[in-house]
GUGUNU-341424 format. One record per residue: y, z, x of N, C-alpha, C in turn. Coordinates in steps of 0.05 Angstrom, whole numbers, plus 5000, padded with zeros to 4 digits. Atoms other than C-alpha are relative to their C-alpha. Example, Ala and Ser with C-alpha at 12.3 -4.5 7.8 and 13.67 -1.06 7.14 Angstrom:
BEGIN
497650005018491051565246502450005018
497649994984497951435273502250144985
***
This chain:
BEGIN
497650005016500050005000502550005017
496449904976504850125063501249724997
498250294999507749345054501550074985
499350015020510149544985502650175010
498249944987514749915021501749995018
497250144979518349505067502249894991
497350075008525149475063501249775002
499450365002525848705071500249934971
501250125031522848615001501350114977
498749845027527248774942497550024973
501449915019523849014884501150024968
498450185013524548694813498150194975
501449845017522349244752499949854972
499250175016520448914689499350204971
499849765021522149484629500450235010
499949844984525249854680500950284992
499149865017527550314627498150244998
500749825001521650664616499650265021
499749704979520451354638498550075025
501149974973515251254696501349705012
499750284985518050504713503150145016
497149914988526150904717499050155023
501449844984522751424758500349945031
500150154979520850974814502549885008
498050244992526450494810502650125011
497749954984531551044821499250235024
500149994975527851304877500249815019
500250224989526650664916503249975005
496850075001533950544901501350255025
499649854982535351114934499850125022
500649874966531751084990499549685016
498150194972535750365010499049774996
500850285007531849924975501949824975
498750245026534849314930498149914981
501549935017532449464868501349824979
498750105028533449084802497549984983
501850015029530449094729500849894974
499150005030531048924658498450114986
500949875021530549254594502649894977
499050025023533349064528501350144982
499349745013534249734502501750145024
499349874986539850034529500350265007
500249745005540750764552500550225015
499049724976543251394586498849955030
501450054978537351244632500849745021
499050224981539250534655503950065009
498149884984546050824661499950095025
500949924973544151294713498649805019
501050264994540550694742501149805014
497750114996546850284748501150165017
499049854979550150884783499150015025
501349964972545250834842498449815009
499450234995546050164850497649794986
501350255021540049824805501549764989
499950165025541749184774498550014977
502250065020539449114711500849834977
500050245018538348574660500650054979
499649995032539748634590496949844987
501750195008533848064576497549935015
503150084988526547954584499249824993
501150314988525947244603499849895018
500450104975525646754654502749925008
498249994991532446714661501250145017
499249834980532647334689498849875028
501450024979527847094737501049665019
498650314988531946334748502050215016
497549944986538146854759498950095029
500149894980535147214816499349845026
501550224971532146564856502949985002
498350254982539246264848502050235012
499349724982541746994882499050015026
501549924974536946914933498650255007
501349765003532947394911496849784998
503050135002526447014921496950015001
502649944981521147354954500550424985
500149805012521947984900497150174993
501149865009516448474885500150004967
499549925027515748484817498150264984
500449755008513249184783499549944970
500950035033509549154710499050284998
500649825008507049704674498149904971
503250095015500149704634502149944971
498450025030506149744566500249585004
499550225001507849014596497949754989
501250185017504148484550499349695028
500950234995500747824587502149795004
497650175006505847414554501950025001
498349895001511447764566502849625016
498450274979516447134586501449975017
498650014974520347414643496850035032
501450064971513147514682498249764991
500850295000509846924657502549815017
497750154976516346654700499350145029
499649914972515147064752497849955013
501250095011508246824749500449755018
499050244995510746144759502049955015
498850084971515646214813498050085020
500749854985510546484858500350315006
499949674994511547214856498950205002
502449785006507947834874500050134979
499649845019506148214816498250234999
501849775001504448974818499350154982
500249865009502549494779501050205006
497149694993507650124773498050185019
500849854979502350514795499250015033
500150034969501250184865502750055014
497849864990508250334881500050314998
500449804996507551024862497850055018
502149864975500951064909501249985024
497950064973505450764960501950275007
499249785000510151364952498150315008
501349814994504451894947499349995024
500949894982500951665002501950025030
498350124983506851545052500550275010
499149684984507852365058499250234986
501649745013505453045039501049954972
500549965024504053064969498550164978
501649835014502253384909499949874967
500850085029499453044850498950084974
499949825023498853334785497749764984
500950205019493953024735498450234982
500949815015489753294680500649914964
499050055030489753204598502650114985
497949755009494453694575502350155020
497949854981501754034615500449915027
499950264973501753404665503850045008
497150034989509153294660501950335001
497949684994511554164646499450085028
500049974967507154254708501149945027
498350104975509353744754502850144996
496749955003516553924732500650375010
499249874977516154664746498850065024
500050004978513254534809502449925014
497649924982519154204836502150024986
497049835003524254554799499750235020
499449834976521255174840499749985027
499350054972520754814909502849904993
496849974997527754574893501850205004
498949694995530155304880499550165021
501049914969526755504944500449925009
499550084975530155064991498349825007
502250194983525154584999499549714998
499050255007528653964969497249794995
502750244991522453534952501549824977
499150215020522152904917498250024979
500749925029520352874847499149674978
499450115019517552364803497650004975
500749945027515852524731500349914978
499450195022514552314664500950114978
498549885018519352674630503050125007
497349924989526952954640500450315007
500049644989527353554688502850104991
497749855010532454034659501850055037
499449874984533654324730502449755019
499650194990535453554759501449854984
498550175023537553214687498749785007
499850354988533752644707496349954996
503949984993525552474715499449895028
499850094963526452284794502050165013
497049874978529552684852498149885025
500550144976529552324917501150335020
500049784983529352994967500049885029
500850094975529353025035497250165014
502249844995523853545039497449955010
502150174988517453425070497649824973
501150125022513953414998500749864976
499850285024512652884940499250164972
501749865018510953264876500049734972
500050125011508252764827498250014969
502049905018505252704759498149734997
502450204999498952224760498350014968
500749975029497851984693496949844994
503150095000490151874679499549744964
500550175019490851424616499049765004
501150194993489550744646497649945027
501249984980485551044700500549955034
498550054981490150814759500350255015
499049824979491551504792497950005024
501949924976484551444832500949795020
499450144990488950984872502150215019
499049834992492351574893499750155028
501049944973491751944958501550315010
497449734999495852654949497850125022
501449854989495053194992498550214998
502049915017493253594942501349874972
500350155032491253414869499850304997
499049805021492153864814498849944972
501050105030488053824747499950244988
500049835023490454184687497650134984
503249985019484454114645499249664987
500450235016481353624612498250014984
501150125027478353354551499849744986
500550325004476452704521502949924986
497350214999483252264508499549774994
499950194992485851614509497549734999
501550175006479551354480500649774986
500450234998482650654470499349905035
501050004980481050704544497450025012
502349834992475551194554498149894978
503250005028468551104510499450224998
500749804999466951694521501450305027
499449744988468452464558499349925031
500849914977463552294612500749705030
498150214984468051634642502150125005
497949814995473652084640500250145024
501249794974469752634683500349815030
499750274969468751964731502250015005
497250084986475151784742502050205006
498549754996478352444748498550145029
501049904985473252594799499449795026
499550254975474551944841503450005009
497549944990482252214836500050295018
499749764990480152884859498449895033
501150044965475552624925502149845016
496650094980482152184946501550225014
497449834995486052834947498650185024
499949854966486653255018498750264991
501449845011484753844974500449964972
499450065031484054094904500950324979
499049795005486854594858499150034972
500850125036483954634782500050264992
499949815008483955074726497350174994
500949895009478555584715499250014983
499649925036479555714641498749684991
501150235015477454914629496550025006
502250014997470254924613498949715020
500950374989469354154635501150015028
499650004965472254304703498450225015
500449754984469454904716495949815004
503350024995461654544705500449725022
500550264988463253874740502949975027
497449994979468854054797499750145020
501649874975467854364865503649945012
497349914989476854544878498550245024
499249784974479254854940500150254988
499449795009482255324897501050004971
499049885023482255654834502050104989
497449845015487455894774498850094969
500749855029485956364720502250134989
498149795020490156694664498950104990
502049895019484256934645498050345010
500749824973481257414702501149985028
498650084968483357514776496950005013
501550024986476157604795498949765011
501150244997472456924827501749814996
498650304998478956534833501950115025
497049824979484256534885501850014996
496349925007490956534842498050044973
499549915031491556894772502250114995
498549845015496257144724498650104971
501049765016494657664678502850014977
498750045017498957744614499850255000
499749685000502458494618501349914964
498749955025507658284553500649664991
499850345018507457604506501150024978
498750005014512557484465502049774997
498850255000517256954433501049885022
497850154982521556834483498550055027
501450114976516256854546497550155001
502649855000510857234579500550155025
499549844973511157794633497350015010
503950044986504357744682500950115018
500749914979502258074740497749755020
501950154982499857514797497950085021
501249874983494257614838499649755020
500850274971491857204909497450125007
502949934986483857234926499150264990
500249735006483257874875502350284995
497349834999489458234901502550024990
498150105005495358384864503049975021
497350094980502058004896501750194990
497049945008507458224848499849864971
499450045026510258114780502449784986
498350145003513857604751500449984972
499550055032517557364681500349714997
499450315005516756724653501749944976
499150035028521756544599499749724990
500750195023517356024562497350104998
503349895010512056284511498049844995
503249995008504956204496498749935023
501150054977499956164544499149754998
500750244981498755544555502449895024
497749964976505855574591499750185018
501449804983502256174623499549815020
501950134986496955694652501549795016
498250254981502055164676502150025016
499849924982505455594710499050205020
501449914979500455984745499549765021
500850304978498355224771502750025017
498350104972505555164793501050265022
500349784974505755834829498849925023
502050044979499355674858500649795024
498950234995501555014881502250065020
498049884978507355324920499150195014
501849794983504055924947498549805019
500550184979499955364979501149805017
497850164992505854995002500150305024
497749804980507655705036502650095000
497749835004513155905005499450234979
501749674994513856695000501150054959
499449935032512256934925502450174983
496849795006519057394924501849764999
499450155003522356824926498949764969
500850095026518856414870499850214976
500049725019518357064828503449934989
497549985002526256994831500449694980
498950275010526756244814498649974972
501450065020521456324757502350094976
497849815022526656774710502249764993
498750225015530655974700498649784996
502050305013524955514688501049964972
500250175029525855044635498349764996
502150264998520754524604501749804996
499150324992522153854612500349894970
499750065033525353434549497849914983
502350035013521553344493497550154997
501549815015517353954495500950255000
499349795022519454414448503350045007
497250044982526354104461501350094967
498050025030532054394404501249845004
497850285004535153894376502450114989
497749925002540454224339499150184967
500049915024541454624268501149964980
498550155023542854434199499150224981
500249875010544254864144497150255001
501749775005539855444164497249905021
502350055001534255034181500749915049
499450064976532254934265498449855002
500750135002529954304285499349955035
501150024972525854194355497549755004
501150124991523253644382497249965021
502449904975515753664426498149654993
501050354989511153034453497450054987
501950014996505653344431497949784974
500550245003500352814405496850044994
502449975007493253034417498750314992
500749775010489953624372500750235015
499849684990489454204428503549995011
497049895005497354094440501150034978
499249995031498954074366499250354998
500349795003495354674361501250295016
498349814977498655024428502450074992
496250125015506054794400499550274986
499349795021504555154337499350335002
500249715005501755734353502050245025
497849944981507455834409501850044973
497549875014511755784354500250254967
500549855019508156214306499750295019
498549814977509156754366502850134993
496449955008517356674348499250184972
499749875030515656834276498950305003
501049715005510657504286501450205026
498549784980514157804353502949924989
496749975001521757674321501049895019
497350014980524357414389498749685002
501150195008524556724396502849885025
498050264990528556174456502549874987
498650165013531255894397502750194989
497149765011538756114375499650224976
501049805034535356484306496549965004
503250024985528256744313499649864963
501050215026524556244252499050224984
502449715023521556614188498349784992
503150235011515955874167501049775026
501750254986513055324205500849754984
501050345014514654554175499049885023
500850214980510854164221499849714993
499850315008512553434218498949875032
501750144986507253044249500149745003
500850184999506552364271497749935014
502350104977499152064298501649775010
498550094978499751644348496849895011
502350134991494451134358498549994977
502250065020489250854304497250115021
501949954996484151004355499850315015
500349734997485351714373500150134974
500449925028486351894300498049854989
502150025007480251694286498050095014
501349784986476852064341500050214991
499549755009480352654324501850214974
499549995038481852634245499050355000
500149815002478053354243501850215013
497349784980482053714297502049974992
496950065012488653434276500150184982
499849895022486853684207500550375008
500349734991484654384240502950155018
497349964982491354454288502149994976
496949965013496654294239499550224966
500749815018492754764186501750265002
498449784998496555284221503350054990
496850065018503755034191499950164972
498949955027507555334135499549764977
500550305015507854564106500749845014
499650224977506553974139501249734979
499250165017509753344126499449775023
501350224977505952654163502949875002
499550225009509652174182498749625004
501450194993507351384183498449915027
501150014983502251294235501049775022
499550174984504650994301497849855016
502550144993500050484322500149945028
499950064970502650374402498249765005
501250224997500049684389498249874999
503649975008493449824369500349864973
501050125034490349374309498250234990
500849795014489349774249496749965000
503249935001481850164238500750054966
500950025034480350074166498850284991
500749745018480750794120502050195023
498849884980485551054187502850055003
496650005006492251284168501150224993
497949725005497151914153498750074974
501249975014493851914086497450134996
502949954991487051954109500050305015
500249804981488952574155501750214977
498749905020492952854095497850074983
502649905012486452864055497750125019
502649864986482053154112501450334995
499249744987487553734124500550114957
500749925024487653834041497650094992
503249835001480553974038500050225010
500449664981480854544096501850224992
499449865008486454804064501649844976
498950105035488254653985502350094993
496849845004494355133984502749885019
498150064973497754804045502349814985
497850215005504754444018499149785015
499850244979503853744048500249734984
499450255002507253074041499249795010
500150224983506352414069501649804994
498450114994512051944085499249655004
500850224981511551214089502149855024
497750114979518151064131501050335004
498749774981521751504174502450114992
497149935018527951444121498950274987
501849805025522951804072499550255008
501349714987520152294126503250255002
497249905003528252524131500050084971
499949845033528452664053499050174996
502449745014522653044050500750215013
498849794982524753464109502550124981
497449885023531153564063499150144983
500649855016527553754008498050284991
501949764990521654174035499950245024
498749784980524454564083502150064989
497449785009529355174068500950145023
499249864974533455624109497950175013
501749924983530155944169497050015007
501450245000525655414168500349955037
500350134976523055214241499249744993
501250235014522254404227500249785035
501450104966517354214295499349624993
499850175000517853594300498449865017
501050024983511453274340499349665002
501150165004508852694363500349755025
499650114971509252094418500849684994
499550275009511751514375503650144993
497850085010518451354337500750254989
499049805008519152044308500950155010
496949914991523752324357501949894994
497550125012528951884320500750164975
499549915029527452334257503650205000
498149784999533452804283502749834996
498150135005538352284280500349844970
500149985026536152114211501950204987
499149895018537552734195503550095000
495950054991544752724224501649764973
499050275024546152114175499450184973
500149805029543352594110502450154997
499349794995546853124135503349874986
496650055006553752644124500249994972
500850115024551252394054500850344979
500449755011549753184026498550215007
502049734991546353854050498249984984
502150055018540153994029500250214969
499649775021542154633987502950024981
497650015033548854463950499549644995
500550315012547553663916503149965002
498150215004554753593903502550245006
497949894981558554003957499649765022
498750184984562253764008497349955029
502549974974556853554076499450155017
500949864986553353954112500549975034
500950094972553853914192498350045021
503149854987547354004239501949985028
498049994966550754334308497449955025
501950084978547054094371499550195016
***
C-alpha cells in the first residue's frame, strides 16, 4: 500500500462527503497531499474540506473527470467507496481515462500500516470507542491522529491529523475490508452476526474478524462477549464484569443517569477510581477498552482518570437535538437489536435514578424507530420486536432499504405486528413518510416525554421536521400562537 502514499500522486475522492471518505481526504490533505472530490450534497463537512484545501465538485460525472485532465491532473488516484454504484458516471469516466481506482479502505490500510496504530473493530461501540480513545490520548499530550466514523465532540470533526507517534482508527467490518489492515494493535468490541447482506452466516464473520485480528501486532478483546471469549486467543483482556482472569477491568461502584463511577483494576490489582459521565454499561465496556488501550500505549492512569470526567460520545449517539414544548428529542445511530436495546435501557436509567445528561431528567420512553435494511430486518424481526418492547410507545418509521430490493412480507408493519403480539398494551404507530412520522410524534408524545429517535437511515431528518411543525402549531394548544423547540 506504501505507493498510495506518495506525494507525486494527487488523490481524486468520489462522494468525498461521506463520513469515512471526509475522514481520509482531510487527512491526506493535511498531510500535503493534493486532494480533490465530489459530492452533490452539500455540507458543513465539505466546508471544512474546502478550508484545508480540498477541491471539491459539486457533480458526479465525467466532467468532473474531463475538468481535472484539462488541469493536469492526470495521473489521479481515484478513491470509491463500496456506497459507490458500478455505474456511477464520474468513475465509469475515470474508468475510461485510464485511472487507478481504489477502494477507501486501501488508503486507510495505507495510513494504518505506515505507523503505530490502533485499530478498533468489532459489532457494536466501534465509532464511541475509537473516539474516546483519542479524545484521551489527545487530553494526554499525545496528539495522535484520528480517523473515525462519526464526529468527535473533543475535535468537532471525524479526522485529526496529529503529530503523535499513534494512528487510532475505526475498522469497519461490514464489507470485510479491514483484514487488509495491519494495526499494531486491534481492538474487538464484541461481536455478533450483522450485516447479513454481506455475511451468510455468524461463522464467516468469526473468519474475517479473525484474519483482522492475526494482521494486528497484538490484540485486545472483550471478555464479557461470549463469541470472543470461545473463538479468540487476545494479548489482553477487558472485563466490566470481574477483575479476576483478565488484565484490565472496571467494576461498577455507582450507575446512574448521568454516568457510572468504577473502580479499575490491572492483572487483578486495583489501580484507582475513575468517573465516567456517560451512562449504561455498555459505555462502561467501551471505555474500559479505551482505558485499556491507553494504559497499553503507556500513559500513566492518573492522568486518564483526569481526562475521563469530559468524555463525550461522538454525534449521533444519544446526541440531543433540542426541546419542544416539554418534550426532549435525541438523536442515536443505533440500528441493530442489542443497540436498540442498550439505547433504551440507558435511557430508562434517566427515568428510574432521576438524574439524567439531558437538561430535564425524562418521566416515558417514545422510541421512534427506523429499520434499516430489508435484509437485517428480516434476520432480526424477533429481537427488534424484543428491544423496542422496552419503550413507553413506539412509533416505526418507513423502512430504509440502503438500496436493498424489497423481501416480500418485510416492512415497519410486519415488525409492528411481531412487537404487538409480545406486548398488546404497548401504544404503537406506524408512519408511512417521515412527514407522517413528525405528526404522530406531535400527537403521541406529551410533556416530559424523552422522544429517542434511532436508526441509520433518513430519520435523523425527523428533527428538522419537527422544527417546521413546531412553526405551523405546538402540539398542546391547536390554535395558539407556535411553539419553539430550543437546540
Amino acid at each position: 500500500m506504501a505507493p498510495l502514499l506518495d506525494h507525486r500522486a494527487p488523490l481524486h475522492f468520489i462522494g468525498v462527503g461521506g463520513i469515512g471518505m471526509s475522514a481520509l481526504a482531510g487527512i491526506l490533505a493535511d498531510r500535503g497531499f493534493q486532494v480533490s472530490g465530489s459530492d452533490p450534497r452539500d455540507s458543513p463537512v465539505l466546508e471544512s474540506l474546502r478550508r484545508r484545501g480540498v477541491r471539491v465538485f459539486a457533480h458526479q460525472d465525467a466532467e468532473t473527470i474531463a475538468t481535472l485532465n484539462r488541469d493536469g491532473v492526470t495521473s489521479a488516484l481515484v478513491v470509491i467507496s463500496t456506497a459507490v454504484p458500478a455505474e456511477n458516471p464520474e468513475l465509469m469516466a475515470a474508468r475510461e481515462a485510464g485511472l487507478t481506482i481504489c477502494h477507501r479502505s486501501d488508503v486507510l490500510a495505507a495510513l494504518i500500516n505506515a505507523q503505530p496504530s490502533i485499530a478498533v473493530a468489532g459489532s457494536h461501540g466501534k465509532t464511541t470507542t475509537s473516539t474516546l480513545i483519542a479524545t484521551l490520548l489527545a487530553a494526554t499530550d499525545q496528539d495522535p491522529t484520528a480517523v473515525i466514523g462519526g464526529i468527535v465532540p473533543a475535535f468537532q470533526s471525524n479526522a485529526r491529523s496529529g503529530r503523535g507517534r499513534v494512528l487510532v482508527a475505526e475498522a469497519d467490518e461490514s464489507d470485510g475490508s479491514l483484514v487488509k489492515f495491519r494495526s499494531s494493535l486491534g481492538l474487538i468490541t464484541n461481536l455478533e452476526l450483522d450485516h447479513t447482506d454481506h455475511y451468510p452466516d455468524l461463522e464467516a464473520l468469526i473468519q474475517t474478524l479473525q484474519r483482522f485480528a492475526a494482521g494486528c501486532g497484538s490484540l485486545l478483546a472483550n471478555a464479557d462477549c461470549p463469541v470472543l471469549r470461545q473463538h479468540f486467543q487476545p494479548g489482553a483482556w477487558w472485563s466490566i464484569e470481574r477483575s479476576d482472569g483478565v488484565e484490565f477491568a472496571a467494576l461498577a461502584v455507582e450507575e446512574h443517569g448521568e454516568g457510572t463511577m468504577a473502580d479499575f483494576f490491572e492483572n487483578g490489582e486495583l489501580v484507582g477510581r475513575f468517573s465516567l459521565p456517560l451512562p449504561g454499561r455498555h459505555n462502561l465496556s467501551n471505555a474500559t477498552a479505551a482505558l485499556a488501550a491507553c494504559r497499553l500505549e503507556g500513559v500513566p492512569f492518573g492522568a486518564l482518570a483526569t481526562a475521563m470526567r469530559t468524555l463525550r460520545s461522538p454525534g449521533r449517539r444519544f446526541d440531543f437535538r433540542g426541546r419542544w414544548a416539554g418534550r426532549q428529542v435525541v438523536d442515536d445511530y443505533a440500528h441493530h437489536p442489542s443497540e436498540v436495546e442498550a439505547t433504551l435501557h440507558m435511557a430508562r436509567l434517566m427515568v428510574t435514578s432521576g438524574r439524567s445528561p439531558l437538561p430535564e431528567v425524562p418521566q416515558r420512553l417514545v422510541a421512534v424507530f427506523q429499520p434499516h435494511r430489508f435484509s437485517r430486518t428480516a434476520e432480526f424481526m424477533d429481537a427488534f420486536a424484543a428491544a423496542l418492547a422496552l419503550a413507553d410507545t413506539v412509533l416505526l418509521a418507513p423502512l430504509y432499504a440502503a438500496g436493498e430490493a424489497p423481501i416480500p412480507g418485510v416492512n415497519s408493519q410486519a415488525l409492528a405486528n411481531r412487537l404487538q403480539q409480545l406486548r398488546p398494551d404497548l401504544p404503537l404507530r406506524v408512519s408511512a413518510t417521515l412527514e407522517q412520522l413528525a405528526e404522530q410524534v406531535v400527537r403521541r408524545s406529551q410533556p416530559g416525554d424523552l422522544v429517542l429517535v434511532m436508526g441509520a437511515g433518513d430519520v435523523n431528518g425527523l428533527w428538522s421536521r419537527l422544527q417546521a411543525l413546531a412553526e405551523l402549531k405546538p402540539p398542546d394548544a391547536p390554535d395558539a400562537p407556535a411553539a419553539r423547540l430550543a437546540a
